[in-house]
C-alpha positions in Angstrom: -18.1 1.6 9.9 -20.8 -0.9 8.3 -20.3 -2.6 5.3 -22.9 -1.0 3.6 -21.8 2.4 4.9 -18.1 1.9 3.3 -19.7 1.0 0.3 -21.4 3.8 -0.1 -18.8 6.0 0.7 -16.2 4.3 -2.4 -19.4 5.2 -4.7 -19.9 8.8 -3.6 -16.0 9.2 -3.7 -16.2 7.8 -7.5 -18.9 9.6 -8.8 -17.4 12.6 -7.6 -14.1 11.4 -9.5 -16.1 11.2 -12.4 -18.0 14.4 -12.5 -14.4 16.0 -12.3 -12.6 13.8 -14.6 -14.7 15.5 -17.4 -13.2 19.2 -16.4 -9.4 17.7 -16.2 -9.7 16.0 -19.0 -10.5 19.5 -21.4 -8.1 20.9 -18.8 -5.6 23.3 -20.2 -2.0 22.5 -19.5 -1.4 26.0 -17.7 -4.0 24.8 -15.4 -2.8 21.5 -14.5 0.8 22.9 -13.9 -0.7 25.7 -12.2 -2.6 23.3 -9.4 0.7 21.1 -9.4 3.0 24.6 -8.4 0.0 25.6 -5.9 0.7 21.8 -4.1 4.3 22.8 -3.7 3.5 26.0 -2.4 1.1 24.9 -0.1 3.5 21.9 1.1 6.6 24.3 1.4 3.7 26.7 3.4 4.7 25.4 6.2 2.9 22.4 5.7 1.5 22.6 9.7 -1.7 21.2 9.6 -0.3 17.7 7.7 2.8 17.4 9.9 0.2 17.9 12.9 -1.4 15.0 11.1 1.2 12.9 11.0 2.9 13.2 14.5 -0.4 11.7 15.3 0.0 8.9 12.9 3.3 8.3 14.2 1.9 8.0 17.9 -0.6 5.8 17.0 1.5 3.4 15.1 4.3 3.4 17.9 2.0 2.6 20.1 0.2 -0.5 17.8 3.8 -1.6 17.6 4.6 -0.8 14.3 8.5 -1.9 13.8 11.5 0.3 12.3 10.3 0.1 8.3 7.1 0.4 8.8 7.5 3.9 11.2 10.3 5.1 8.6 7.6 5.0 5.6 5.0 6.7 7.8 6.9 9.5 9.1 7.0 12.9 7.8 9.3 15.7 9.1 10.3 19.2 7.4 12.7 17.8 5.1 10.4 14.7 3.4 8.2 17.9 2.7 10.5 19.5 1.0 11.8 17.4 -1.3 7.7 16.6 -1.9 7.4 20.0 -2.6 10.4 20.2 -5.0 9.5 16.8 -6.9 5.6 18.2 -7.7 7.3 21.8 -8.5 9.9 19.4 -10.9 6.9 18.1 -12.6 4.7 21.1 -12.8 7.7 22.3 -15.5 7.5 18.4 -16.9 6.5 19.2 -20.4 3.4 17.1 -21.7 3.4 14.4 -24.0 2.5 15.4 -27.6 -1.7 14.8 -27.4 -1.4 13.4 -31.1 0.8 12.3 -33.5 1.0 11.2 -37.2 1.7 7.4 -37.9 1.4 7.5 -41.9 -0.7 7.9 -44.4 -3.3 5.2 -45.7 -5.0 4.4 -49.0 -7.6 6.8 -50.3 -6.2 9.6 -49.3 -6.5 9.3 -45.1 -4.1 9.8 -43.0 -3.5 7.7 -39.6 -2.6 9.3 -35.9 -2.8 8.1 -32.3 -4.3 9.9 -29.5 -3.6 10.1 -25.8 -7.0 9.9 -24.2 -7.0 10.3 -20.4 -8.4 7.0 -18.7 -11.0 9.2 -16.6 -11.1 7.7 -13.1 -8.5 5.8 -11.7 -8.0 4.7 -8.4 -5.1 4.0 -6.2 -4.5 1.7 -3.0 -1.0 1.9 -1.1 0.7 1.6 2.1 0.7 3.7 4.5 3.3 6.2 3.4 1.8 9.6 3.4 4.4 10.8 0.5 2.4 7.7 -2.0 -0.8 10.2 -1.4 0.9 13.3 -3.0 2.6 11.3 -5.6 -0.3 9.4 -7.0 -2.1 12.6 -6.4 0.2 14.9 -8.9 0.6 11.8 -10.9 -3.4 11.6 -11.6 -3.4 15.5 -12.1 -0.7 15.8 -14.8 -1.8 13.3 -16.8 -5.5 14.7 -16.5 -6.9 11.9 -14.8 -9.1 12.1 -11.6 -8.6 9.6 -8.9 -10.0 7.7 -5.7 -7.1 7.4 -3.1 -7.1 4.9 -0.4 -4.2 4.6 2.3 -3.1 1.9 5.2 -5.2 3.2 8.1 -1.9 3.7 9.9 -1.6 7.1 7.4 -5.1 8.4 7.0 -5.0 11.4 9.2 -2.2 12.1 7.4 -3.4 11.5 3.9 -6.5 13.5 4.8 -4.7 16.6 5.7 -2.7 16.2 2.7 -6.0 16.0 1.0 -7.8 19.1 2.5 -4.9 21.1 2.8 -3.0 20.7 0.3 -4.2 18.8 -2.6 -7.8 20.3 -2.7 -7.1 23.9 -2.3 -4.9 23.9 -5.0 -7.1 22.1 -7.3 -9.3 25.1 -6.8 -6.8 27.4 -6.6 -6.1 26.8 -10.4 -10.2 26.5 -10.7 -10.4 23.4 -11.1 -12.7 20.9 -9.9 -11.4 20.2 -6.3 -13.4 17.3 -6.6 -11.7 15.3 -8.7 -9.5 13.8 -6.3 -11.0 12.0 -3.5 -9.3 10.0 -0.5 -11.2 7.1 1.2 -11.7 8.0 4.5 -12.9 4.8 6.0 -10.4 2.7 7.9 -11.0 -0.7 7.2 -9.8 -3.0 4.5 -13.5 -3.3 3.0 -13.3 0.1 1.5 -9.8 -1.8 -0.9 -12.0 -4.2 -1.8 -14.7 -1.9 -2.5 -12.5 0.0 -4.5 -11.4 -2.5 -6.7 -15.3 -3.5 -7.8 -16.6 -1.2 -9.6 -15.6 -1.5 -13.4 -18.3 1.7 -14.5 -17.0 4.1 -12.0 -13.3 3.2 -11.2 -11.9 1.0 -14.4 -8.3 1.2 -13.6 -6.5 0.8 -10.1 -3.1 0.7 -8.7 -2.5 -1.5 -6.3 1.0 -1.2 -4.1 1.7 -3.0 -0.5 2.2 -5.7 0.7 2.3 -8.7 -1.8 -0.1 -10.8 -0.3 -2.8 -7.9 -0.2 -1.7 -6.7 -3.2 -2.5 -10.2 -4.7 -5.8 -10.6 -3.1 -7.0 -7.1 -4.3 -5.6 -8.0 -8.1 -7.6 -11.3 -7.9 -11.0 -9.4 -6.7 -10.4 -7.0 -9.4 -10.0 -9.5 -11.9 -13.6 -11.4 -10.7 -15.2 -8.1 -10.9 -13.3 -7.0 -14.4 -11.3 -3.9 -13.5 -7.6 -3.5 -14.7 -4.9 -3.2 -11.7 -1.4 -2.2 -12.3 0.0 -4.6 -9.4 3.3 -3.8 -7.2 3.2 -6.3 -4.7 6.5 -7.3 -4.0 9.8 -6.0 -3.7 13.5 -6.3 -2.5 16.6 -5.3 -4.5 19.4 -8.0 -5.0 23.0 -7.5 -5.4 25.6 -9.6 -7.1 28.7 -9.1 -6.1 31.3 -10.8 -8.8 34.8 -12.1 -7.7 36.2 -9.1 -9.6 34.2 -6.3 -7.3 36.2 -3.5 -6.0 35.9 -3.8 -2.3 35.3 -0.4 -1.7 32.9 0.2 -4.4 31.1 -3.0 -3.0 31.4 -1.6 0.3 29.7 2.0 -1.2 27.3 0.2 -3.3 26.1 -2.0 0.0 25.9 1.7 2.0 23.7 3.5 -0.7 21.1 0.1 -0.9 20.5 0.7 2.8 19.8 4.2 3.1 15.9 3.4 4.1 14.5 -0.2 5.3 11.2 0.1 4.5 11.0 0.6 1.2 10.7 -1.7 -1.7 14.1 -1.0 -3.8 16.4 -1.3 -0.6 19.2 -4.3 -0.9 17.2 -7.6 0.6 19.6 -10.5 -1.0 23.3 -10.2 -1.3 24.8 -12.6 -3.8 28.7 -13.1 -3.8 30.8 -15.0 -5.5 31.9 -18.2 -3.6 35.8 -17.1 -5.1 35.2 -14.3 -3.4 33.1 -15.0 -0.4 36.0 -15.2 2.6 37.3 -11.4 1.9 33.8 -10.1 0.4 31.5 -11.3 3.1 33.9 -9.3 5.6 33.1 -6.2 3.7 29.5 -6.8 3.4 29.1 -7.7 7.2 31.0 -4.1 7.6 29.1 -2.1 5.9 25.8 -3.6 7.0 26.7 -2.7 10.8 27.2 1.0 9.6 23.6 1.0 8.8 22.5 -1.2 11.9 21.6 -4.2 9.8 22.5 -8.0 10.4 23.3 -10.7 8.0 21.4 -14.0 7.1 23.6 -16.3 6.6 23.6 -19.7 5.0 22.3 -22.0 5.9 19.2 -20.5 5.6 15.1 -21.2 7.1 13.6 -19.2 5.0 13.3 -18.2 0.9 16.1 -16.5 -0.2 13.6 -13.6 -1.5 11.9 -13.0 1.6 11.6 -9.6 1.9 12.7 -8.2 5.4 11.2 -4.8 4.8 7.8 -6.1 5.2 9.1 -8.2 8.1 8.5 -6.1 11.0 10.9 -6.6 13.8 13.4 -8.0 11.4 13.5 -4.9 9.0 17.3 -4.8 9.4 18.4 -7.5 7.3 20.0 -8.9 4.0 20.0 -12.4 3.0 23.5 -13.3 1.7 24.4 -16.2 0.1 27.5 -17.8 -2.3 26.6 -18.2 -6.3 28.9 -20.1 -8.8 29.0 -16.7 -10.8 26.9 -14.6 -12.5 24.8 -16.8 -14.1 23.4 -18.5 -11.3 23.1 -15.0 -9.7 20.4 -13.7 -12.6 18.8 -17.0 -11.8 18.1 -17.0 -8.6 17.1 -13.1 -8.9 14.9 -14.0 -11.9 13.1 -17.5 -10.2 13.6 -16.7 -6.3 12.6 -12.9 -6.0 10.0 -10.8 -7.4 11.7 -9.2 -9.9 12.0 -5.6 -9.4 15.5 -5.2 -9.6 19.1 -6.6 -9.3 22.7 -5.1 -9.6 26.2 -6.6 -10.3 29.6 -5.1 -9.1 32.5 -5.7 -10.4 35.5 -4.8 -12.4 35.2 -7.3 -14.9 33.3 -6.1 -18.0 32.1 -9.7 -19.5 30.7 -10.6 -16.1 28.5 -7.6 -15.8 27.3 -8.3 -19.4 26.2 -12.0 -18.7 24.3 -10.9 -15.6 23.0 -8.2 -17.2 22.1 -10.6 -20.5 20.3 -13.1 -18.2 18.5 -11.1 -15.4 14.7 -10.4 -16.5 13.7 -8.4 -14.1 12.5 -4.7 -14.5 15.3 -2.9 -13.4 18.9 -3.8 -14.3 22.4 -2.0 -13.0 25.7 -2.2 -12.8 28.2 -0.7 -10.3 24.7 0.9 -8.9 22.3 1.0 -6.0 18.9 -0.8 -6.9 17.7 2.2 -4.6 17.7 4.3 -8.0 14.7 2.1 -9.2 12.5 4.8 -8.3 10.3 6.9 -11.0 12.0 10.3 -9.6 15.9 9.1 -9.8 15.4 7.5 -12.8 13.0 9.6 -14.9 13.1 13.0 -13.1 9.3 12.6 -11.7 7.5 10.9 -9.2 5.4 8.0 -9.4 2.5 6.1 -8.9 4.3 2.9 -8.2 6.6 0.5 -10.1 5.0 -1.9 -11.9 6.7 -5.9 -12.5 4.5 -7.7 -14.3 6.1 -9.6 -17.4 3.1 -8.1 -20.0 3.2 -5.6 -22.2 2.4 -2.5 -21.0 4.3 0.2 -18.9 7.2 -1.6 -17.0 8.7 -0.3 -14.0 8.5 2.9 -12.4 4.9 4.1 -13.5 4.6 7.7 -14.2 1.8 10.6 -15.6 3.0 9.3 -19.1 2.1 6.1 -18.8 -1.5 6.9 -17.4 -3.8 6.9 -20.6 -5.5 5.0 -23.2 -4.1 4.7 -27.0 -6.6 5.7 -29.6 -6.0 5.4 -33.2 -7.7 8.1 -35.2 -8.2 7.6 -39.3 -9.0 11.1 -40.9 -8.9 13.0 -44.4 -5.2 14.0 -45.3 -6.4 17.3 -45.4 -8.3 17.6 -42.3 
């Protein structure tokens, strides 16, 4: 498609966000759970046409080449629906943030509260993971924002089924505007940068993918003044300390590799060098239950590289020796992006310093990094995880976190 023509389309798909953002926005709650429960429905229906959609997708992207992590985001089967189904169903009963609350009172007899105002249009740019389209999508909804959606071309037929068959209908179905949330449908990468430069129409977007797209959107956005909330890197770390339990380690290791393509999955494994003969031997077993190979010191790459993005080389972990848990949190904190880092071990005053000196947004112990996820950890699905170091919403990004502070001044007695 033509430049100009892509352009277009990223305009007609924002004003059409915008004349519908007006309707969610005075939206009754019953309404916006109502459209959430008529997604699930519609998912759980069977969901034929979007699973049609997808084995498409899939053939395409074997074909291109695509390597294991990449496939295993973009894959849908009966089961990924499902538990899509149940997570929008989960939020539809999600109760809604109070709209406005008291602060105090204030001289002359007023009386000061802040307000929730819905941002209006927001729009959204991720991978090609077909789920990320009904996430942001019920994400947008329940906190009565509308939203421009734009997918790696690898998932559109998938996203667009999602879109038509699903998403729209039940917009409708709960009369409202099925407008309101559009989906890009050009392929190419002009229509992300399009997206991200229009301040009037589309003020806020969410960027998630790969870091350095993710980084050259945020810096467009920035020329052309619209906000992003950025995830552009990931990998989970793991400490393990000279007092880890081998078996826990061994469980720990399991539960970070469950999936290789996605963000929170275990990509450097520190261990103690007091540890390192007998703990290596666990690690190395574990990772060939889950078909994944060990980087081993010494090393020709960063120690955060981030094999999910790697394709061909999806199945493996960086491991390296650390001093203790000290220089664990630091290399987490300088050498990695950030997103998340667990220690195991027995040893109480070991977890604590790592947990004291890592900065990063999430922090376990004895724990999978996999739970840094806005569902596991807050009960509802998300529009991305967010790690910048501002203030602002931190982490896993959810419908609560998707609107504007207001602070109202009014007559005590009003």
């Amino acid at each position: 498609m033509h430049a100009t023509d892509i352009a277009a389309e990223v305009t007609a798909c924002g004003e059409a966000a915008r004349a519908g953002a007006r309707d969610l926005a005075a939206a009754p709650g019953e309404a916006i759970d109502a459209a959430l429960r008529g997604m699930a429905t519609l998912l759980a229906g069977p969901a034929t046409a979007v699973l049609t959609a997808n084995a498409a997708d899939l053939a395409d992207g074997e074909a291109a080449g695509l390597g294991r992590g990449l496939l295993d985001r973009l894959r849908l089967d009966e089961a990924r629906i499902a538990e899509m189904a149940r997570q929008i169903s989960l939020l539809a009963a999600a109760p809604f943030p109070p709209a406005r609350r008291e602060l105090r009172g204030l001289p002359g007899g007023l009386v000061l509260a802040e307000r929730r105002v819905p941002v209006g249009v927001i729009g959204a740019n991720y991978e090609a993971r077909p789920n990320v389209t009904a996430d942001v999508a019920s994400q947008l909804l329940k906190s009565r924002n509308a939203g421009v959606l734009r997918t790696g071309a690898a998932a559109l037929r998938s996203a667009a089924a999602l879109v038509d068959h699903v998403i729209a209908p039940a917009l409708a179905g709960a009369g409202l505007d099925p407008g309101a949330l559009q989906l890009v449908r050009s392929a190419g990468r002009q229509a992300a940068t399009e997206l991200v430069s229009r301040p009037g129409l589309i003020p806020l977007v969410i960027l998630r993918g790969s870091g350095e797209m993710t980084r050259t959107l945020a810096a467009e956005a920035a020329r052309n003044g619209v906000r992003t909330l950025a995830h552009a890197d990931g990998g989970g770390v793991l400490y393990l300390d000279r007092a880890a339990d081998p078996v826990l380690a061994a469980g720990v290791i399991t539960a970070s590799l469950d999936r290789l393509g996605v963000c929170n999955r275990l990509n450097l494994l520190l261990v103690h060098a007091a540890g390192w003969d007998s703990l290596l031997g666990v690690a190395e077993t574990a990772f060939a239950a889950r078909g994944v190979v060990a980087s081993l010191p010494p090393h020709d790459h960063p120690l955060g590289h981030e094999w999910a993005l790697d394709a061909g080389h999806e199945a493996t972990v960086t491991v390296a020796p650390v001093a203790g848990p000290e220089e664990a949190a630091s290399i987490a904190n300088e050498q990695t992006s950030g997103l998340a880092a667990s220690v195991v071990t027995a040893d109480e005053g070991a977890a604590r310093a790592f947990l004291a000196a890592y900065t990063g947004t999430g922090a376990f112990w004895n724990a999978s990094t996999r739970l840094l996820d806005g569902f596991k950890l807050r009960g509802v699905p998300e529009t991305g995880i967010n790690v910048d170091h501002v203030p602002g919403p931190r982490g896993p990004v959810t419908f609560e976190d998707l609107c504007l502070r207001q602070y109202v001044v009014t007559p005590a007695h009003s």
